[in-house]
C-alpha positions in Angstrom: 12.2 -60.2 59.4 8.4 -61.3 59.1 6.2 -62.9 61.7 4.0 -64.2 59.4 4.3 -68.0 59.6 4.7 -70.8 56.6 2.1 -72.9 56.5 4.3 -76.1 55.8 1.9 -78.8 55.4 -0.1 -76.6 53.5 2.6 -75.9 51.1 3.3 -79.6 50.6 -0.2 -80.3 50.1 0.0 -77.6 47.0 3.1 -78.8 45.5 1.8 -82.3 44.9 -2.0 -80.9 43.5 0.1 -79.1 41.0 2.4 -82.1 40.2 -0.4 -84.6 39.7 -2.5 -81.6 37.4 0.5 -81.0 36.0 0.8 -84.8 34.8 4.3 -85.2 36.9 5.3 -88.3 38.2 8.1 -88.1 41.0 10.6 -89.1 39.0 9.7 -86.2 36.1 9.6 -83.5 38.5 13.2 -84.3 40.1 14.3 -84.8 36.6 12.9 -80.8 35.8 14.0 -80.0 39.3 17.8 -81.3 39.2 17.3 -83.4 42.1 16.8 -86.8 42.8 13.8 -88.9 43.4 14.3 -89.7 47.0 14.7 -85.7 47.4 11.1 -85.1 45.9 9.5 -88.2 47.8 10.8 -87.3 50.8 9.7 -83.0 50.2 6.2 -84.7 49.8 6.2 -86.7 53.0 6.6 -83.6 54.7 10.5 -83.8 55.4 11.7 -80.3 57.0 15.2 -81.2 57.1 16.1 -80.7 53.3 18.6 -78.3 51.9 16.9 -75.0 51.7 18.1 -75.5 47.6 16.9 -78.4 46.9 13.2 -77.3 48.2 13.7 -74.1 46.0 14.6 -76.1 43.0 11.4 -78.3 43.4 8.8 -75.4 44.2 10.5 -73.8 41.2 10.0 -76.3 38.9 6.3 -76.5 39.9 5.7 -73.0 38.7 5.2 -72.3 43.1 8.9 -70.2 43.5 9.9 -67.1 42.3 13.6 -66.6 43.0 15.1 -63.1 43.6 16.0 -61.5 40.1 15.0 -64.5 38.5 11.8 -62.8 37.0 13.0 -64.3 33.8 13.1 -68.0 35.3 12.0 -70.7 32.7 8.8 -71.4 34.3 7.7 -67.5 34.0 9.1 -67.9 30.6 7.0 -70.3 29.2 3.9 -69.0 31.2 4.6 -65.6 29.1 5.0 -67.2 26.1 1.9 -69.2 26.4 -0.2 -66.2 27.5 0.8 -64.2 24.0 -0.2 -67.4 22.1 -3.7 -67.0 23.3 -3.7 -63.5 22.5 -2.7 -64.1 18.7 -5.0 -66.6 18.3 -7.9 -65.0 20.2 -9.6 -63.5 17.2 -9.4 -66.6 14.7 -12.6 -68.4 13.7 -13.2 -71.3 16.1 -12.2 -74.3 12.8 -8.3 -72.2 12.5 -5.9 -74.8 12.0 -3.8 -72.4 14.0 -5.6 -72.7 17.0 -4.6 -75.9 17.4 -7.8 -76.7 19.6 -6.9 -81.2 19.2 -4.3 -80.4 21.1 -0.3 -79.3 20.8 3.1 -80.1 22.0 5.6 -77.3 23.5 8.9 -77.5 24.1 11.1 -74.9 26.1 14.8 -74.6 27.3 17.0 -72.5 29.3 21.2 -72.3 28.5 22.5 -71.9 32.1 24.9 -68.8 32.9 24.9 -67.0 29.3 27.6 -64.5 29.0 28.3 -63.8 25.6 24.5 -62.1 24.8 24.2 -60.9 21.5 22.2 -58.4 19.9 18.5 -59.0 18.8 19.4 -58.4 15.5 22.8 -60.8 15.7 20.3 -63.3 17.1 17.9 -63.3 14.9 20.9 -63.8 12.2 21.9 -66.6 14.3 18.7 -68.2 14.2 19.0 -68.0 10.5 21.7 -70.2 10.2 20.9 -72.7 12.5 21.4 -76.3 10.7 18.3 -78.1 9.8 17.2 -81.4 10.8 14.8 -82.4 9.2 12.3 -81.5 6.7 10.6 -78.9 9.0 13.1 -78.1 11.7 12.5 -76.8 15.1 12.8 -73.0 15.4 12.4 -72.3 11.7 13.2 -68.7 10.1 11.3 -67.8 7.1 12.1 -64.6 5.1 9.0 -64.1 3.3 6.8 -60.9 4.9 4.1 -61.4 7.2 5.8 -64.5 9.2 9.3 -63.4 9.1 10.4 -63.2 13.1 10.3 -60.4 14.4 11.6 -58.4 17.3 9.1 -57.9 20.1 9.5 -56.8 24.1 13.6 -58.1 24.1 13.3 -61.2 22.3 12.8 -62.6 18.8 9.2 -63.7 18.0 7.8 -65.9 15.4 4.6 -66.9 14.4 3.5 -69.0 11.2 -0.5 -68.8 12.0 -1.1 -65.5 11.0 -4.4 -65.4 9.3 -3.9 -63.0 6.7 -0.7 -65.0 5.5 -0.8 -67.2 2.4 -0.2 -70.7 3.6 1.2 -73.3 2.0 0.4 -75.8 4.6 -2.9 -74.8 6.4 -3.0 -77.5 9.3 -1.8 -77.3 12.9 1.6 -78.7 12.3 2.7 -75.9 10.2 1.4 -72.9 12.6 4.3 -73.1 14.8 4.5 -70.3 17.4 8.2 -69.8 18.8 9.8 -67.3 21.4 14.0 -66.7 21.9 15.6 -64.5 23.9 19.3 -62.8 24.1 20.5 -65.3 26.8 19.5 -68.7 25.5 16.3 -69.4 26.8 13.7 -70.5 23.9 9.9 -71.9 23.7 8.4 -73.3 20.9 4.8 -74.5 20.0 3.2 -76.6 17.7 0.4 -78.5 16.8 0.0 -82.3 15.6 1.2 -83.9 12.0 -1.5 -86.2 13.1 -4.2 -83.8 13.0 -3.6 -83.2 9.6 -5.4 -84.7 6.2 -4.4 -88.2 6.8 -6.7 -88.9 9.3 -9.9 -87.8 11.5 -8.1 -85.0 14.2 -7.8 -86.4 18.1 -7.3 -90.0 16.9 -4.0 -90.9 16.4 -0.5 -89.8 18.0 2.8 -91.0 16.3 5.2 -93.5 17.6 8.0 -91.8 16.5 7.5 -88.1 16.0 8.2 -87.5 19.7 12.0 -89.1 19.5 12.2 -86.9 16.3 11.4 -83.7 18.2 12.5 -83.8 21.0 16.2 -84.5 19.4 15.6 -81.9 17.1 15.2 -79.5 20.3 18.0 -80.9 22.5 20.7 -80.6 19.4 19.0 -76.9 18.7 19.7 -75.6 21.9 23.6 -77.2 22.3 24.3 -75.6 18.8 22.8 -72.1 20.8 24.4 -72.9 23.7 27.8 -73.2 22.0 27.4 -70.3 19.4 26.7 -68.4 23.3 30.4 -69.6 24.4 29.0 -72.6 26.4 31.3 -75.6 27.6 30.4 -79.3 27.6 29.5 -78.7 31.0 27.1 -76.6 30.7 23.4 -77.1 32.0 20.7 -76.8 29.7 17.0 -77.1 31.8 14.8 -78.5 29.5 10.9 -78.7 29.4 8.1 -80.3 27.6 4.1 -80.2 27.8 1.5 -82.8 25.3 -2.2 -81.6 25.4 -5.0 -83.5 24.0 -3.5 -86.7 24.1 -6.8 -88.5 25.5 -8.2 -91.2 23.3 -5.3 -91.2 20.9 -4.5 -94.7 19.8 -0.7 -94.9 19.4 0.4 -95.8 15.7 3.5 -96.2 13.4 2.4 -93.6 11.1 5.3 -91.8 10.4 7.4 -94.5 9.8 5.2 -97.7 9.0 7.9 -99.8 8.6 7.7 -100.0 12.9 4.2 -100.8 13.2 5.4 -104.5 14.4 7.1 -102.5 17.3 3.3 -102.1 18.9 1.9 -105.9 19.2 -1.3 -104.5 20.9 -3.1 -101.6 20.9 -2.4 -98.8 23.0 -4.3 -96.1 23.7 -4.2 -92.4 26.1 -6.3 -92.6 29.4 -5.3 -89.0 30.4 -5.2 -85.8 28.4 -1.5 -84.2 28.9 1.9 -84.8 30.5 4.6 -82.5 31.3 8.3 -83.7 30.9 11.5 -82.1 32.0 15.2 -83.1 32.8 18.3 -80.8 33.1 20.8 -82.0 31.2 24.1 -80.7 29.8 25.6 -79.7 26.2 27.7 -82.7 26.5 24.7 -85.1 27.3 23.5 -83.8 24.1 26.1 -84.0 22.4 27.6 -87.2 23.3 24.4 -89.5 24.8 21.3 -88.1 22.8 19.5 -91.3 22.3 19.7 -92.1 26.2 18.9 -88.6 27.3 16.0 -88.8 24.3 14.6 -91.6 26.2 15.1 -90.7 29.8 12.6 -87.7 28.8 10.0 -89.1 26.9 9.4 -92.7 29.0 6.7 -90.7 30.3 4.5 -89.3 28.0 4.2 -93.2 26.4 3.4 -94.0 29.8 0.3 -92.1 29.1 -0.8 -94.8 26.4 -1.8 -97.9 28.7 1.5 -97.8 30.2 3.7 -98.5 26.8 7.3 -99.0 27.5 9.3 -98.5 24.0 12.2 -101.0 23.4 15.6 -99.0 23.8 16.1 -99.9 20.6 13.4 -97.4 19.4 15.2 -94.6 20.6 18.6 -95.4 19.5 17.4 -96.4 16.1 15.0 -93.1 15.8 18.2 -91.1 16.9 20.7 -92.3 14.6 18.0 -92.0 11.6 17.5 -88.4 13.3 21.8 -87.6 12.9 22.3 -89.7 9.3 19.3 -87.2 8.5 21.4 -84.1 9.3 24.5 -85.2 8.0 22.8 -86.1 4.8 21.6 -82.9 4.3 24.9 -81.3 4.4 24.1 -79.4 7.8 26.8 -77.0 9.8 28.1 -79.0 12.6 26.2 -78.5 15.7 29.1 -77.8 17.6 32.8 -77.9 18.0 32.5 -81.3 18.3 31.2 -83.4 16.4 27.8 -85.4 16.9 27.8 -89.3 14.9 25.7 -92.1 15.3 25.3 -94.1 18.0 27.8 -91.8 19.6 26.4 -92.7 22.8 26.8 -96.9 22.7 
């Protein structure tokens, strides 16, 4: 036992400083946390009567709780992950596409209670054959030498910013930087489509890209979770982070066919947001567009407090599916994933 008392009011205090710099609303962190809003709003007024769980689950979330043997916890995860990136790119010239200084988005997730952990080298042939989604898929594995992943410190590595590489496409949406390890838990970073050629960097983000992504991620990680022996029950804690997003007006760029779905301008007031929810294989597999949308509300938030029409993200999702099965992709899981599957 310790005598050493736990400033409560103090660690309250900390929790929400790191919510609010963390771009957290209450609902977001419960979402990250698995808990529910009431749980977080009361844990910031001070409440001392919570389950001893829930509090973990919350300080957790926040980066501020370090469970016993869970030195491999998502949030250490993606701190690692994040701290390599900044190595690699330490030594590129300040104008590297790869460094994308305008700002990035990240994506992370963790496959809850992985037993059937393969080998590096099965995983990385794994990887390989996961079924594409779109034109440049989450998680990609290229084969030609230099950006080939590789396996680094338990865990397959991949980075496509490497300076002494050949590009084909030298801007920040091509110099993806992804991390996967043996029991399911996976990052991934990349920079904007929007910072590309089409126009001036920092001035646009993409009314649709988000929806596009973030599906892309979700479907990636119930296809892992499954090819790891997961049920439809299983939990799958999922994370986001957009940087730079300050100033950006918010455009149909990607697909200008919905610019009539923004009758005003709308444009970012703060410079990042961080999104999570826990969700499982089944909500993935069954309710994408919803659980799309209960992630991302958020972030469009961030643009003068844009509210997308449901519709968006249904539509966006079942142009996202038609896209897979179109190109003839391996079914995601045992079961099978259709349009609209969740109406």
């Amino acid at each position: 036992m310790t005598n050493l008392p736990i400033d409560w009011r103090f660690v309250v205090e900390e929790a929400v400083r790191r919510r609010k710099d963390e771009g957290h609303t209450q609902r977001s962190l419960a979402a990250l946390a698995g808990v529910s809003v009431p749980t977080v709003n009361a844990f910031e007024q001070g409440e001392i009567n919570l389950r001893f769980e829930r509090i973990v689950a919350i300080l957790d979330a926040l980066g501020l709780f370090v469970q016993s043997g869970r030195t491999d916890s998502l949030q250490s995860f993606i701190y690692d992950a994040r701290t390599r990136w900044h190595g690699l790119i330490t030594d590129l010239p300040d104008d590297a596409s790869a460094r994308q200084s305008q700002g990035h988005s990240e994506q992370a997730y963790a496959i809850d209670g992985v037993e059937q952990l393969p080998t590096l080298s099965k995983l990385r042939e794994l990887l390989a054959r996961a079924p594409k989604t779109s034109g440049w898929t989450p998680f990609w594995v290229p084969t030609k030498d230099g950006i080939k992943p590789t396996v680094r410190e338990g865990l397959i590595e991949c980075w496509l910013g490497k300076p002494e590489v050949d590009r084909v496409f030298d801007d920040p949406a091509h110099s993806d930087f992804w991390q996967v390890t043996r029991d399911g838990t996976a990052y991934l970073q990349r920079g904007y489509q929007e910072d590309g050629p089409d126009f001036e960097p920092a001035t646009i983000f993409d009314l649709t890209l988000p929806i596009w992504r973030t599906g892309e991620v979700l479907l990636h990680a119930a296809w892992l979770a499954r090819e790891l022996g997961a049920e439809t029950s299983t939990k799958i804690r999922f994370v986001a982070r957009y940087t730079g997003l300050a100033g950006r007006e918010l455009l149909a760029w990607a697909k200008p066919l919905l610019r009539l779905a923004l009758e005003e301008r709308h444009r970012a007031r703060s410079d990042s947001v961080e999104l999570g929810a826990t969700v499982t294989v089944g909500d993935i597999e069954d309710r994408l567009a919803t659980t799309v949308e209960g992630i991302l509300r958020p972030l469009y938030e961030r643009f003068d407090g844009y509210a997308p029409p449901a519709e968006l993200f249904a539509g966006q999702v079942d142009d996202l599916l038609r896209n897979l099965s179109d190109q003839g992709g391996a079914a995601l899981s045992s079961r099978s994933i259709s349009p609209r599957a969740d109406r």
